[in-house]
C-alpha positions as CSV (number, residue, x, y, z in Angstrom):
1,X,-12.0,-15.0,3.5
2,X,-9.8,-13.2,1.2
3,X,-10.6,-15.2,-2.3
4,X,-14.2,-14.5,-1.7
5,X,-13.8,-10.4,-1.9
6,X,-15.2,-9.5,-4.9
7,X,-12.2,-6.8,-6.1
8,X,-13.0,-3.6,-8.5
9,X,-11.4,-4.2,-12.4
10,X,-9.8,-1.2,-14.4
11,X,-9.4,-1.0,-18.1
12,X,-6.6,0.3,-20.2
13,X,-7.7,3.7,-19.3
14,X,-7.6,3.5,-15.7
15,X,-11.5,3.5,-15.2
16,X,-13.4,0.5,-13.0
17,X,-15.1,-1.7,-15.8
18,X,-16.2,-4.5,-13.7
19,X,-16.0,-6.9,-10.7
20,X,-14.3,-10.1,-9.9
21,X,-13.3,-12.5,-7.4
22,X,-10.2,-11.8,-5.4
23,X,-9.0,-15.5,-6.7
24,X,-9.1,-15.1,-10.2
25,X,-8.1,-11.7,-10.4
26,X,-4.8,-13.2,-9.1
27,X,-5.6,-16.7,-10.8
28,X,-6.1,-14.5,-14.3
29,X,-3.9,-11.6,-13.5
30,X,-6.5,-8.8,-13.9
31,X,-6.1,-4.9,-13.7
32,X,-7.7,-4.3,-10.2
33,X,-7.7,-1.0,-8.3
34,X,-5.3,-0.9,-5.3
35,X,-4.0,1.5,-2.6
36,X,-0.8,2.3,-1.6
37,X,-0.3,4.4,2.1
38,X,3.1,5.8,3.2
39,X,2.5,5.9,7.0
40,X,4.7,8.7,8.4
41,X,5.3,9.5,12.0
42,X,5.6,13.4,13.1
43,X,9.4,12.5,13.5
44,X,9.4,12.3,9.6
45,X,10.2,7.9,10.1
46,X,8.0,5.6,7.9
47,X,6.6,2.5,9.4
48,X,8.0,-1.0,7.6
49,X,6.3,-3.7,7.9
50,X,7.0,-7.5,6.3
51,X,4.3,-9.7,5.0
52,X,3.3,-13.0,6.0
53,X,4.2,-16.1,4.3
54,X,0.6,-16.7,3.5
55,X,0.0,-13.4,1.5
56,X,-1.5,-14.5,-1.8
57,X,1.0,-12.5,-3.5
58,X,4.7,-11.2,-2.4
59,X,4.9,-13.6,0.5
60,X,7.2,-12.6,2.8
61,X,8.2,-9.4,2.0
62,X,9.3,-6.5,3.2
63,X,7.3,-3.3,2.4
64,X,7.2,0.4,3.1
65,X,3.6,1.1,2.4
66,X,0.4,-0.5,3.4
67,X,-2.7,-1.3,1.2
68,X,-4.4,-3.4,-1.1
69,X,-7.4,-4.4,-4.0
70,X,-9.6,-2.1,-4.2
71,X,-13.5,-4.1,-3.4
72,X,-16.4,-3.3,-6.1
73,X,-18.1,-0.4,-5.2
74,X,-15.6,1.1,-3.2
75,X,-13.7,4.5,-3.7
76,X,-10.0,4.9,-3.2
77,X,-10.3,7.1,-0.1
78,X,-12.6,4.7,1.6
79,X,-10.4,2.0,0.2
80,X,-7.3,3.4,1.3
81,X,-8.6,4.6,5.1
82,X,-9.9,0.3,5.4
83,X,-6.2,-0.8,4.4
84,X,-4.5,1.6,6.4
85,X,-7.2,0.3,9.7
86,X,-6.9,-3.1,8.7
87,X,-3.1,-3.8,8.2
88,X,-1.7,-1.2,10.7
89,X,-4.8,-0.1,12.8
90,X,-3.9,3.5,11.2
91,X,-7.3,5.6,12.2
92,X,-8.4,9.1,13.3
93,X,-5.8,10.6,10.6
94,X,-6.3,12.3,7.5
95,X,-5.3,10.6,4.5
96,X,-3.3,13.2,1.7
97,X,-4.0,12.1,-1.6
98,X,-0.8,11.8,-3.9
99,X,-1.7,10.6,-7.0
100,X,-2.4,8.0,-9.3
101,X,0.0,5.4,-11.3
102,X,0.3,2.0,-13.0
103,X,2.0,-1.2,-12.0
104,X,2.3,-4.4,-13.8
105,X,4.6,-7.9,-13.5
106,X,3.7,-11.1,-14.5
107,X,2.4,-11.5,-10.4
108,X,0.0,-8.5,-10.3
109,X,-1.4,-5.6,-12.7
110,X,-3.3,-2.7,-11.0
111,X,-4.3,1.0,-11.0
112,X,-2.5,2.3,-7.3
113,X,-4.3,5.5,-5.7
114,X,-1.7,6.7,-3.6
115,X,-1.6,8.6,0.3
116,X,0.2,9.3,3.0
117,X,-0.5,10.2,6.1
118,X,1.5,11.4,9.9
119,X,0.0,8.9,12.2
120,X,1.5,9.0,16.1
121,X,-1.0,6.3,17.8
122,X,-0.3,2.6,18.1
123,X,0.6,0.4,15.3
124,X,-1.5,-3.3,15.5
125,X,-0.5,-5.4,12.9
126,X,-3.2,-7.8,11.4
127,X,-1.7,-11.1,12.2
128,X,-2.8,-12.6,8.8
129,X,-1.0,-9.9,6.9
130,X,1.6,-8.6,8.9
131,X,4.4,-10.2,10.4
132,X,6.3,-7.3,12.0
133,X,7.7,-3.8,11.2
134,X,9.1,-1.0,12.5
135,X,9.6,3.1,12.0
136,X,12.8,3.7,10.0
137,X,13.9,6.9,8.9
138,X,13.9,7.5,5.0
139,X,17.6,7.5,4.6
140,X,18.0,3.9,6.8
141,X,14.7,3.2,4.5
142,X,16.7,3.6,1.4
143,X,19.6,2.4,2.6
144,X,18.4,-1.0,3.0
145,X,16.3,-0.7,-0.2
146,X,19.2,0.1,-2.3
147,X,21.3,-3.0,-0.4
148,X,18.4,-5.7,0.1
149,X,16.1,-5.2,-3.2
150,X,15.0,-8.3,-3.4
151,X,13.7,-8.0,0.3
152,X,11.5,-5.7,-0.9
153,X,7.6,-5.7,-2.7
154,X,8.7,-4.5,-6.1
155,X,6.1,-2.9,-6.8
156,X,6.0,0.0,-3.8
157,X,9.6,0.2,-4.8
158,X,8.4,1.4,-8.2
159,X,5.5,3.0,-7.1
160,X,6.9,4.8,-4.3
161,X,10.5,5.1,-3.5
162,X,10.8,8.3,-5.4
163,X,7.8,9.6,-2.4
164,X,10.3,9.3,0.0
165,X,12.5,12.2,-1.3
166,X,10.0,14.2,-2.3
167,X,8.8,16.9,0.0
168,X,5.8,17.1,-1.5
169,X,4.8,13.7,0.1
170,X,5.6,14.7,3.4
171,X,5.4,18.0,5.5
172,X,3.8,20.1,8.4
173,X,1.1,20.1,5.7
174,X,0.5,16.8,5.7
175,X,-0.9,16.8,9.1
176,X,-2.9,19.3,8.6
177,X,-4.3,17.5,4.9
């Protein structure tokens, strides 16, 4: 179950400093590692998914990467490559490292390590997480973004909007990563 995952804490300066429960790191609102995945197809679309109404936080929603806490013990790649299995069924693909930032609301407060990744196979949705999606290209992406806000998790819209248009996020490169 979910609340009994035991999630990796950050301090101020970004660096694991302990362990908790998933439930009272949301319960508590603690800094937690997370991971953030843009999953790109080799036709340049990203895949959309929206959460389920059971999600413990952002029910619901609409979002444009997958991801999530970080357990205790775990690194961001290996983090990143479980999400990416776990929500999509995203395997077999390199993931591209791009970077590292901050996000906080009165919801949720985490460290994101962020990827991307060109993935062509099958998309299997974990029925406990996702509720549907679909591959939209970046401008419809940001299209319905910029009209529908409030559809979307706010904080890949913070953390990762600005990925979209930047083509170091994406490439013939990134297949190759």
């Amino acid at each position: 179950m979910a609340d009994d995952e035991v999630v990796a804490l950050f301090d101020d300066d970004g660096a694991v400093c302990g362990a908790a429960p998933r439930w009272r790191v949301r319960a508590e609102n603690l800094r937690h590692g997370a991971t953030g995945v843009l999953v790109y197809d080799r036709a340049g679309r990203i895949y959309v998914h929206r959460r389920t109404a059971t999600k413990d936080v952002y029910p619901g929603l609409r979002d444009f990467c997958c991801g999530g806490v970080l357990l205790a013990g775990e690194g961001p790649d290996d983090g990143a490559a479980r999400e990416a299995f776990e929500e999509l069924g995203v395997h077999g693909v390199p993931l591209r490292r791009l970077g590292v930032r901050r996000y906080e609301d009165a919801r949720t407060r985490f460290v994101c390590f962020q990827y991307a990744c060109v993935y062509d196979g099958v998309v299997t949705w974990q029925p406990e997480e996702v509720a549907d999606g679909r591959w939209m290209t970046v401008p419809e992406l940001l299209a319905v973004v910029h009209s529908e806000p409030a559809d979307f998790v706010p904080d890949s819209v913070e953390l990762a909007l600005d990925l979209l248009t930047d083509p170091g996020s994406f490439g013939p490169d990134l297949a190759d990563a």
